[in-house]
C-alpha positions, 0 to 999 in steps of 0.5 A: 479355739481350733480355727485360732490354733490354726491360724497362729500355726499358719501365721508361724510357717508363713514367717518362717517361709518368708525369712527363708525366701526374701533372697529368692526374691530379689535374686534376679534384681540384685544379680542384674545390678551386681552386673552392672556395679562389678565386684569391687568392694564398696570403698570407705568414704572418710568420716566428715566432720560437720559437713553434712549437707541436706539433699535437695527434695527428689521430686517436685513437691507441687505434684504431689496427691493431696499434698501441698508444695508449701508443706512439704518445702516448710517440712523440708527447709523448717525441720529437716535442713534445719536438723542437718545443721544442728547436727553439724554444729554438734559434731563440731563441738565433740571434736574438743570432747576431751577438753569438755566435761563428762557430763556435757560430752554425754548430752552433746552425744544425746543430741547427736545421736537425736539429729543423726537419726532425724536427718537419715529419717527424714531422706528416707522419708521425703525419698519415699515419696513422689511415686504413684503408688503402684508396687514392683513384684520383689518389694510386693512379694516380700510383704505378702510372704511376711505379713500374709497380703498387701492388705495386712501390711497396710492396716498394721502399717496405718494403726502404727502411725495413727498410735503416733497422733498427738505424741508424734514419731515415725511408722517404719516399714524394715529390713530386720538384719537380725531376724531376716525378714520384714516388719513394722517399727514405731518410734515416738522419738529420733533415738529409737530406731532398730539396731541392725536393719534398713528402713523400706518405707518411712513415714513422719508422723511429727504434726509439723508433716500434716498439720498445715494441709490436714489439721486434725486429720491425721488419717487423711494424711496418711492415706495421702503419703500412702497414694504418694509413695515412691515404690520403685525407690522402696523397692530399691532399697530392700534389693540392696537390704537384701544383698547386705543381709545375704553378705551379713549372713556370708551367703549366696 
């Protein structure tokens, strides 16, 4: 009982140690870019209505570890474009919404809320892959003061996305712009996702992102996007998480 009391004890300092200490982290690499993007504020880009347009697959998916390229093109041209479009029809419709119903508004904002989250999730996901697995110092850090070790992050990660299996969703590794520090979110649905943070590491747990390559197996895919992600652009993503929390937080 005494050995269980000490580790939740050192669990809690290692938390608390770990929020205290992200900006530190990445100091060095967000100063760097600070030098190189200047001071101006970021400019307003203007609110575009039904004119998204999916990105193009930031790497070439027959290179891939484990992975097919037909997956990945079906993924990306079945599912995710598809969802860019739906999301563009949608928005298109709201622009009459004074003229609609109450009612179809509510399910018309539903939908887009659904397609909006889906289509960012999705460039998350298929941005985070591409790499060969090998972590930079500030993203490796980072974890380890959060969750402990390397290892720990990773089992957390892969018995949340495995708790997806048959029901589908995404395992997310995020900034939490509330609490400050770094943690693993499950969303069996695009509508739940957190309110106030930045998705690091994203993974598709939908069987459409597996089931061509791996049928059942939905292990072996995990390990596959686990030995493919692309951990410079995941590291990319939380020097900025952490800049915009440090802004948030009105510190320096």
């Amino acid at each position: 009982m005494r050995e269980k009391e000490t580790s939740l004890f050192e669990k809690n300092i290692l938390r608390r140690d770990a929020i205290a200490s992200l900006g530190a982290i990445a100091a060095a690499a967000i100063g760097s870019l600070s030098k190189d993007r200047g001071t101006e504020p970021a400019q307003l880009v203007p609110l575009s209505i039904g004119r998204h347009h999916p990105r193009n697959l930031p790497f070439d998916p027959a290179v891939l570890f484990g992975i097919s390229g037909t997956l990945i093109r079906q993924h990306w041209k079945n599912i995710y474009a598809k969802t860019v479009r739906n999301l563009n029809k949608i928005e298109k419709q709201l622009c009459s919404a004074a003229e609609i119903p109450g009612f179809v508004v509510s399910c018309l904002k539903e939908h887009e809320l659904c397609y909006a989250n889906s289509m960012i999730l999705h460039e998350h996901y298929f941005g985070n892959l591409g790499g060969n697995g090998i972590m930079p110092a500030a993203v490796s850090k980072a974890i380890v003061q959060c969750f402990g070790s390397l290892a720990k992050w990773k089992e957390l990660f892969t018995v949340t996305a495995m708790s997806l299996v048959g029901r589908g969703g995404w395992a997310v590794l995020g900034m939490c712009f509330h609490t400050g520090d770094l943690r693993v979110y499950w969303s069996s649905s695009h509508s739940q996702s957190l309110s106030f943070g930045q998705p690091l590491v994203v993974l598709d747990m939908d069987d459409h992102a597996y089931r061509l390559d791996f049928g059942e197996c939905a292990d072996g895919y995990v390990a596959a996007f686990m030995n493919n992600l692309n951990w410079e652009e995941v590291n990319a993503r939380f020097i900025r998480s952490v800049s915009a929390l440090k802004a948030i937080r009105g510190t320096t």
